[in-house]
N, C-alpha and C positions, 0 to 999 in steps of 0.2 A: 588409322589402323582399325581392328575389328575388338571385338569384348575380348573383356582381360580372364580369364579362364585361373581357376584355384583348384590344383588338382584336391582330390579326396584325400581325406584327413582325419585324425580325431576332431570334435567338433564339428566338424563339416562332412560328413558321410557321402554325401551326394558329390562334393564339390561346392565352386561357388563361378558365378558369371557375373562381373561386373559389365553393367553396356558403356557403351563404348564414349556414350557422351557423356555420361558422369566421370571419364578423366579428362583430366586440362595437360594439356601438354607445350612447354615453351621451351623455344631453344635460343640459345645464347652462344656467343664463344666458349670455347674451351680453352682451359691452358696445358691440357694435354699434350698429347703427342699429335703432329699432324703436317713437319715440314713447314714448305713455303703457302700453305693451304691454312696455317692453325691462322692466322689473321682473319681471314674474309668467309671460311663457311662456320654455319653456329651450328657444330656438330655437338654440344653440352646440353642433357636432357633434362627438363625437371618434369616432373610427372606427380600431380597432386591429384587426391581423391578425398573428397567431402565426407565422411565418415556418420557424420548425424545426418546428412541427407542422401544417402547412396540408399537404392533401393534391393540392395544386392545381398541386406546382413537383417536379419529378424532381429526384433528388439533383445534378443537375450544373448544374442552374436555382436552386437551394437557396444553395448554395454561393455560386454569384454574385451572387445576391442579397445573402446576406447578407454577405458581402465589402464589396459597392456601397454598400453603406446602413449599413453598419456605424457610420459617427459619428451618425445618426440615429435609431438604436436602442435600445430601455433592453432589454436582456437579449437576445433574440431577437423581442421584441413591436415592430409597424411601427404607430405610431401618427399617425393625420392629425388635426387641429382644422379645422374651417370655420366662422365667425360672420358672413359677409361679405353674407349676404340677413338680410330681415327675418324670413323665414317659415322652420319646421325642415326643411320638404318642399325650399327650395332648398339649404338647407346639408347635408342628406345626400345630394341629388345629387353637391353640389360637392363635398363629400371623397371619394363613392364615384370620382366624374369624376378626383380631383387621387391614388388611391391607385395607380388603374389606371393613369395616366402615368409614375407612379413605378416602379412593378413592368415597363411597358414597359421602359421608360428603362433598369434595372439590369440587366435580363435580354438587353441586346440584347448581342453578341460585342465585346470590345474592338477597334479597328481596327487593324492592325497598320503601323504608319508603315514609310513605304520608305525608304530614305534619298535624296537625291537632291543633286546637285552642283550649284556653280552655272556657267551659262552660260560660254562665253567671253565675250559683250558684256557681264554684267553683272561680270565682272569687271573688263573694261577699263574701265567705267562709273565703279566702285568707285574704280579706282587715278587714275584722272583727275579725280576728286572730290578726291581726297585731297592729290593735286598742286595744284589749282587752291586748296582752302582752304589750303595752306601755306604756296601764292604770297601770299596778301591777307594771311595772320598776317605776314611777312616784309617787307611794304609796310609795317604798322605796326610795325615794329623803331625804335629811334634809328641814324641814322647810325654809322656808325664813323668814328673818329680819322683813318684813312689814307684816306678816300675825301675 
């Protein structure tokens, strides 16, 4: 097939083009769906991409990547499975489709949370809640001796 194409993104503004021989693509049975066919064609995709050696991620794209993806990784290799079509032509679209989501996905800037306070209403909200359910917990008390 041809380069793996990363649409544009945070992170990646331009896009990204991975060439075509820095993916390994092996196919295997599936135990998918597939009839009298799932035996004898190896329509199950894996499709791995070298991440420390792909020429596709600048080192500060690298980094993050491999950081992001890191529990999904076995060494530096990014590896996808697809078995979910019958036919091999739609399981290497789908892993090519589900590798480029990923690689968006990792590569996009973490967001950096604001902190922010809460309202005055909702704190009055809050303490009147807490009044209110203390009142009902105190309804279900036993009486006392002196009342």
């Amino acid at each position: 097939m041809d380069d793996l194409r990363v649409a544009p993104g945070p992170g990646i503004p331009d896009g990204l083009r991975v060439p075509a021989g820095e993916l390994l693509e092996q196919f295997s049975r599936s135990s998918g769906p597939g009839g009298q066919g799932v035996n004898t064609a190896d329509s199950r995709v894996q499709l791995s991409l070298d991440l420390a050696s792909t020429t596709a991620l600048s080192d500060v794209q690298r980094a993050r990547a491999l950081g992001r993806l890191a529990p999904s990784l076995a060494g530096t290799v990014l590896t996808i499975a697809a078995s979910e079509h019958r036919s091999q032509r739609q399981n290497r679209r789908a892993a090519r489709d589900r590798l480029a989501t990923l690689l968006r996905d990792a590569l996009a800037p973490e967001v950096v949370r604001r902190p922010t306070r809460p309202t005055y209403g909702s704190r009055l909200r809050r303490l009147d809640a807490k009044s209110r359910r203390s009142q009902a917990k105190a309804g279900r008390r036993r009486p006392s001796a002196s009342d």
